[in-house]
N, C-alpha and C positions, 0 to 999 in steps of 0.2 A: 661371625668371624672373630679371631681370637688374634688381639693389635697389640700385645704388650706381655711381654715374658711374666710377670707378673697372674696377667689372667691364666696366661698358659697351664704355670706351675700351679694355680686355685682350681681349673680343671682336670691334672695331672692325680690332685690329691684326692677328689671326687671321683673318680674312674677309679682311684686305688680301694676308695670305700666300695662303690659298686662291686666291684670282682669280689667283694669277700662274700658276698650273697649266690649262690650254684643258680638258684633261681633266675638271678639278672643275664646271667651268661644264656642256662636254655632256655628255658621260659619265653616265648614272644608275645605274649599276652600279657607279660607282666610289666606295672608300670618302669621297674629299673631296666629292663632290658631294652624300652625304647629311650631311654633317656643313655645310658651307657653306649647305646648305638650314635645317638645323636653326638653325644660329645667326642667319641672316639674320631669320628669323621671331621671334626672341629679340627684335632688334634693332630689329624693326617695330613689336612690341609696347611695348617699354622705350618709343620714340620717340613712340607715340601717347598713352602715357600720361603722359610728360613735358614732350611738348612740340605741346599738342593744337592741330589748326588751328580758328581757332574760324569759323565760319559772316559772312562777307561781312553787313554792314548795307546797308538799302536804299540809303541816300544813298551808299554806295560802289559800287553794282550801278548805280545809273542814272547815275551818273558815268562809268561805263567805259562804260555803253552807250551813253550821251554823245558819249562820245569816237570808241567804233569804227563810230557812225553821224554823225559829225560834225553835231552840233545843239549849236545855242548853247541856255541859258535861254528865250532868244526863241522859236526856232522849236518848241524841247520843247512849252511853254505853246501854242502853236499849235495839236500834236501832239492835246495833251491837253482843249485845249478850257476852259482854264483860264488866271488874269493871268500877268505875268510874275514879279509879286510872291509869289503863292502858289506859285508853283513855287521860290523862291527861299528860300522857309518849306522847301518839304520837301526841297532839298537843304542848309539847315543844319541840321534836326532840332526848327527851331522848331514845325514841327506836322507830322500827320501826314498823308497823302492820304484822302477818306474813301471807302468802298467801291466808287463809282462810278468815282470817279479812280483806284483802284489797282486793277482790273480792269482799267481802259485801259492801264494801264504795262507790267499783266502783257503784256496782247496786242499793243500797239501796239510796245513794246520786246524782247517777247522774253523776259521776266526770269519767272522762275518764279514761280509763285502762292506759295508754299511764303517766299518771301525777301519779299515785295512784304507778306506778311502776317503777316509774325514769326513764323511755325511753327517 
């Protein structure tokens, strides 16, 4: 387990020597490929635990799905079956959509039950 930035960056620098060898990458018999394995999962771990991706909020998920289905406020609320004002509450986090409306998000947009419901 890798406890200090420090070792992090001494294995970072080692993993960088490994890859300059083709062999360590295909190779599974070969002794770099199980040591460049070994440390990579060091690396993965140290990184999950130090620097955790934290889970997308709603208002940021129906923003992007905003964007890659191109809807203004207007047409979303359209979408939704809802003003354009209350839609304008749940992309600032002034309130929240209520189980009716965030079923439709889910379906209507695409966005997982799981993010649309704070799981």
């Amino acid at each position: 387990m890798i406890k200090t930035v420090k070792e992090y960056n001494a294995i970072i620098e080692r993993i960088e020597v490994l890859l300059q060898d083709a062999d360590n990458i295909e190779n599974k018999d070969a002794k770099g490929y199980i040591e460049l394995n070994l440390l990579s999962d060091l690396v993965a771990d140290y990184e999950e635990r130090t620097y955790p991706v934290k889970k997308p909020s709603l208002v940021e998920v129906i923003k992007l799905r905003m964007a890659e289905m191109g809807l203004n406020q207007k047409r979303l609320s359209e979408l939704l079956g809802v003003s354009t004002s209350r839609v304008s509450e749940y992309l600032t986090g002034k309130s929240e959509p209520p189980l009716k409306v965030a079923r439709d998000i889910s379906v209507k947009l695409g966005i997982d039950a799981s993010i649309v419901l704070g799981v």
